[in-house]
C-alpha angles and dihedrals in degrees: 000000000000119000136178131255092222085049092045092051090053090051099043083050105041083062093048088054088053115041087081095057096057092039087053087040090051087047097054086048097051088056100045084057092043099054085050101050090032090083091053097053099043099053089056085048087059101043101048090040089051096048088048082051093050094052100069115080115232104245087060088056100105087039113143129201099205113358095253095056133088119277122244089255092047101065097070096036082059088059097050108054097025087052092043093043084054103061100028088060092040090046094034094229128143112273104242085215095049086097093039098049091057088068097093111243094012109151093033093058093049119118115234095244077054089054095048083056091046082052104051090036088057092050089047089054092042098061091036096059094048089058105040098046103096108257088242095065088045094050089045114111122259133172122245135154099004086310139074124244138180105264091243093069087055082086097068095053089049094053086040081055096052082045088063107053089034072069094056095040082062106059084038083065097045081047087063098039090260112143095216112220123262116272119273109215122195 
C-alpha cells in the first residue's frame, strides 16, 4: 500500500483536529453521568455520616484521641468549613460561614442537635449549589492536586475528603466503646 506524504499528513492532522473533540465530548458526558448519580450519593453520604454522628454521646464530643488531633466534634467541623471554603473560592461564590465564623467560638459552642443542623444545612447547600451553578463554570478547568481538573469533579474529592475523616469518626467511637454502625454504600 503505497500512500502519499501529502495524503499521511492529512490524515495524521485531521486526528489531531479531532482528538479534542471526543476528549471535550467524553467530558461533557462525564458530567452529564456524574450530576444524575451525584443525588444519590450524596444522600447516602449524609445519612451514614449523620448516624456515625448520632452515636457518640455529647459530653465525648471534644474527645481526643492524642492532644495535637482533631476532636470528635471537629472532624466534622473540619468538613464542613474546609469543603465549603473549596468551592466557594473555585466557583467564586460567597462562603455561607463567613458571618458565622465572625461570632468568636461558633462552631465550638454548637449542641450537638445545632451541629447536626450545621451538618444537613451544609449537604443542602452542597447539592444546590451543584445544580444551580451553570454546566459551563463546572466543566471549567481547575488545578488540584498537581493537575488540573474540570470543577465538577471537585465533588468527588470533597466527598472523598468527608470519607476520610467518617473513617476517623469511626475509631474515635470504638476508642470510646462505641460499636459504629455498619457502612452505608451508595
Amino acid at each position: 500500500m503505497n500512500i502519499s506524504r501529502k495524503n499521511a499528513l492529512k490524515s495524521i492532522f485531521g486526528a489531531l483536529i479531532t482528538l479534542p473533540v471526543f476528549g471535550k465530548k467524553q467530558a461533557e458526558k462525564d458530567f452529564l453521568e456524574f450530576k444524575k448519580e451525584f443525588s444519590e450519593a450524596w444522600k447516602s453520604s449524609l445519612d451514614y455520616t449523620l448516624k456515625l454522628y448520632n452515636q457518640m454521646p455529647e459530653d465525648k464530643f471534644d474527645f481526643r484521641y492524642t492532644p495535637e488531633s482533631f476532636s470528635f466534634r471537629t472532624q466534622f467541623v473540619h468538613c464542613l468549613t474546609f469543603n465549603t471554603a473549596q468551592i466557594c473560592g473555585r466557583l467564586n461564590i460567597p462562603n455561607p460561614h463567613d458571618a458565622k465564623e465572625k461570632k468568636n467560638g461558633f462552631w465550638k459552642n454548637l449542641t450537638k442537635a445545632e451541629l447536626e443542623t450545621e451538618i444537613k444545612d451544609f449537604y443542602a447547600w452542597v447539592e444546590k449549589t451543584l445544580f444551580e451553578t451553570k454546566p459551563e463554570k463546572l466543566l471549567q478547568l481547575e488545578s488540584f492536586a498537581g493537575g488540573k481538573i474540570p470543577i465538577w469533579r471537585l465533588f468527588y474529592a470533597l466527598e472523598n475528603h468527608i470519607i476520610h475523616h467518617r473513617g476517623q469518626v469511626v475509631c474515635y467511637l470504638r476508642l470510646n466503646d462505641i460499636t459504629p454502625i455498619g457502612y452505608i454504600g451508595w
